[in-house]
Structure formats: structure tokens, C-alpha cells
C-alpha positions in Angstrom: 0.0 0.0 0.0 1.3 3.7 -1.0 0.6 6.3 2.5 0.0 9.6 1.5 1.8 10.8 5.1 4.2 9.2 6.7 4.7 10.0 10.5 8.2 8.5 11.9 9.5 8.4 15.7 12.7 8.4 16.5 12.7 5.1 18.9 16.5 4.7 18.8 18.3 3.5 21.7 21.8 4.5 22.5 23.7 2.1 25.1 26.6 3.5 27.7 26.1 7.1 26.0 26.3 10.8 27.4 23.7 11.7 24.9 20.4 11.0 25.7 18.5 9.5 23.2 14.7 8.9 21.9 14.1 5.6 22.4 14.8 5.9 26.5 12.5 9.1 26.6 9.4 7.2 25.7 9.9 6.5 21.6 8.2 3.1 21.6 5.2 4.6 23.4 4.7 7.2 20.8 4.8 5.1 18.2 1.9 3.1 19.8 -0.4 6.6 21.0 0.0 7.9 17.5 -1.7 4.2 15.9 -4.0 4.7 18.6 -5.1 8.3 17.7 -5.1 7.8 14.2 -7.5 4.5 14.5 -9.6 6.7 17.0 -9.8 9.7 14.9 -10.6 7.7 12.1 -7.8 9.0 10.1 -7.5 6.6 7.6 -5.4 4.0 6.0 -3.3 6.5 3.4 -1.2 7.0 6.7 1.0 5.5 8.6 3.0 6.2 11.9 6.7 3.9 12.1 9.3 3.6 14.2 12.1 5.8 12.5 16.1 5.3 13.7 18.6 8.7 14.6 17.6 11.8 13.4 20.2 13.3 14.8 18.6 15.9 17.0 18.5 13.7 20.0 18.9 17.1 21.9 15.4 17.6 21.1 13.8 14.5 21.5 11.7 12.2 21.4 11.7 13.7 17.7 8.8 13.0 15.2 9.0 13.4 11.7 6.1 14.4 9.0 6.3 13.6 5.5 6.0 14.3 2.7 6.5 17.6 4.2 9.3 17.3 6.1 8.0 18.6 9.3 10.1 18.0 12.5 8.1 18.6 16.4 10.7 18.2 19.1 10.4 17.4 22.9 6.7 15.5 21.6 4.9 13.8 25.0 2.4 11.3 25.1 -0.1 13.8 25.7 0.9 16.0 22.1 -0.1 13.1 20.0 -3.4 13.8 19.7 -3.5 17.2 19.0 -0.7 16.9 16.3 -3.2 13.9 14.7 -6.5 16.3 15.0 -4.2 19.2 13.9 -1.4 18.4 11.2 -2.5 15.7 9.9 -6.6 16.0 9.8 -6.7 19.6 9.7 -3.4 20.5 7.8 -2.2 22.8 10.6 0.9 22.9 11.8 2.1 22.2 15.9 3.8 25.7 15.9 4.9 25.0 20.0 6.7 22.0 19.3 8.5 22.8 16.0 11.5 22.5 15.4 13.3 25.7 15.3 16.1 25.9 12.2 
């Protein structure tokens, strides 16, 4: 099947490191409240949330990544899911509070 958005979570674990990583900030738990949400909200099967690897931000994480428009949100809880499902991806509206800032 072809998705029409793609919604990837960093869920990368990094062993014996100083940097802190996704994966140990709640990545795999994302990953599951975004299916949730987007079977709740009846989003749709033309998208699809996945666990992603590094982004390389890990400064900012847990990090979640929009395609196809490249969108990044940054230090994204549990409780942001929803409103970035019922937001971006329903109502084409940008998260502007947990952008990423270039």
C-alpha cells in the first residue's frame, strides 16, 4: 500500500552514552499513541506512523518526523499526540509549540 503521510518516531536507543536519546524518553510509546489516535480519529489508512532510527537531533527528542512535508516537532509527549493527529494531519495545521526551530 502507497501512504500519502508518513509520520516517523525516532525510537533509537543508544547504550553507555552521554547523549540522551529517543528511544529511553518514551519513543516506543509514541509510536503506539500515534496508531491509537489515528484508528480513534478515524484517520484513515493512506497514513502510517513507524518507528524511525537517529535523526540526529537527540537534543530535542523524542523527535517526530512528518512527510511528505518534512516537518520535525521536538520534545513531543504522550499527551501531544493527539493534538498533532487532530491538527497536522486532519486539519493541515501545523504544531507551531513544538516545531523545530532551524
Amino acid at each position: 500500500m502507497v501512504y500519502d503521510v508518513h509520520i516517523f518516531v525516532c525510537t533509537n536507543q543508544r547504550e553507555n552514552s552521554p547523549r540522551k536519546s529517543c528511544g529511553e524518553t518514551h519513543g516506543l510509546e509514541l509510536v503506539a499513541e500515534f496508531k491509537k489516535q489515528l484508528k480513534e480519529l478515524k484517520v484513515g489508512l493512506k497514513t502510517r506512523a513507524n518507528k524511525s532510527g537517529c535523526m540526529d537531533i537527540c537534543d530535542f527528542g523524542p523527535t517526530v518526523a512528518i512527510y511528505p512535508e518534512g516537518i520535525f516537532y521536538v520534545n513531543v509527549k504522550i499527551d501531544d499526540v493527539k493534538e498533532i493527529v487532530q491538527s497536522h494531519i486532519i486539519n493541515k495545521k501545523t504544531v507551531e509549540r513544538l516545531l523545530l526551530k532551524k
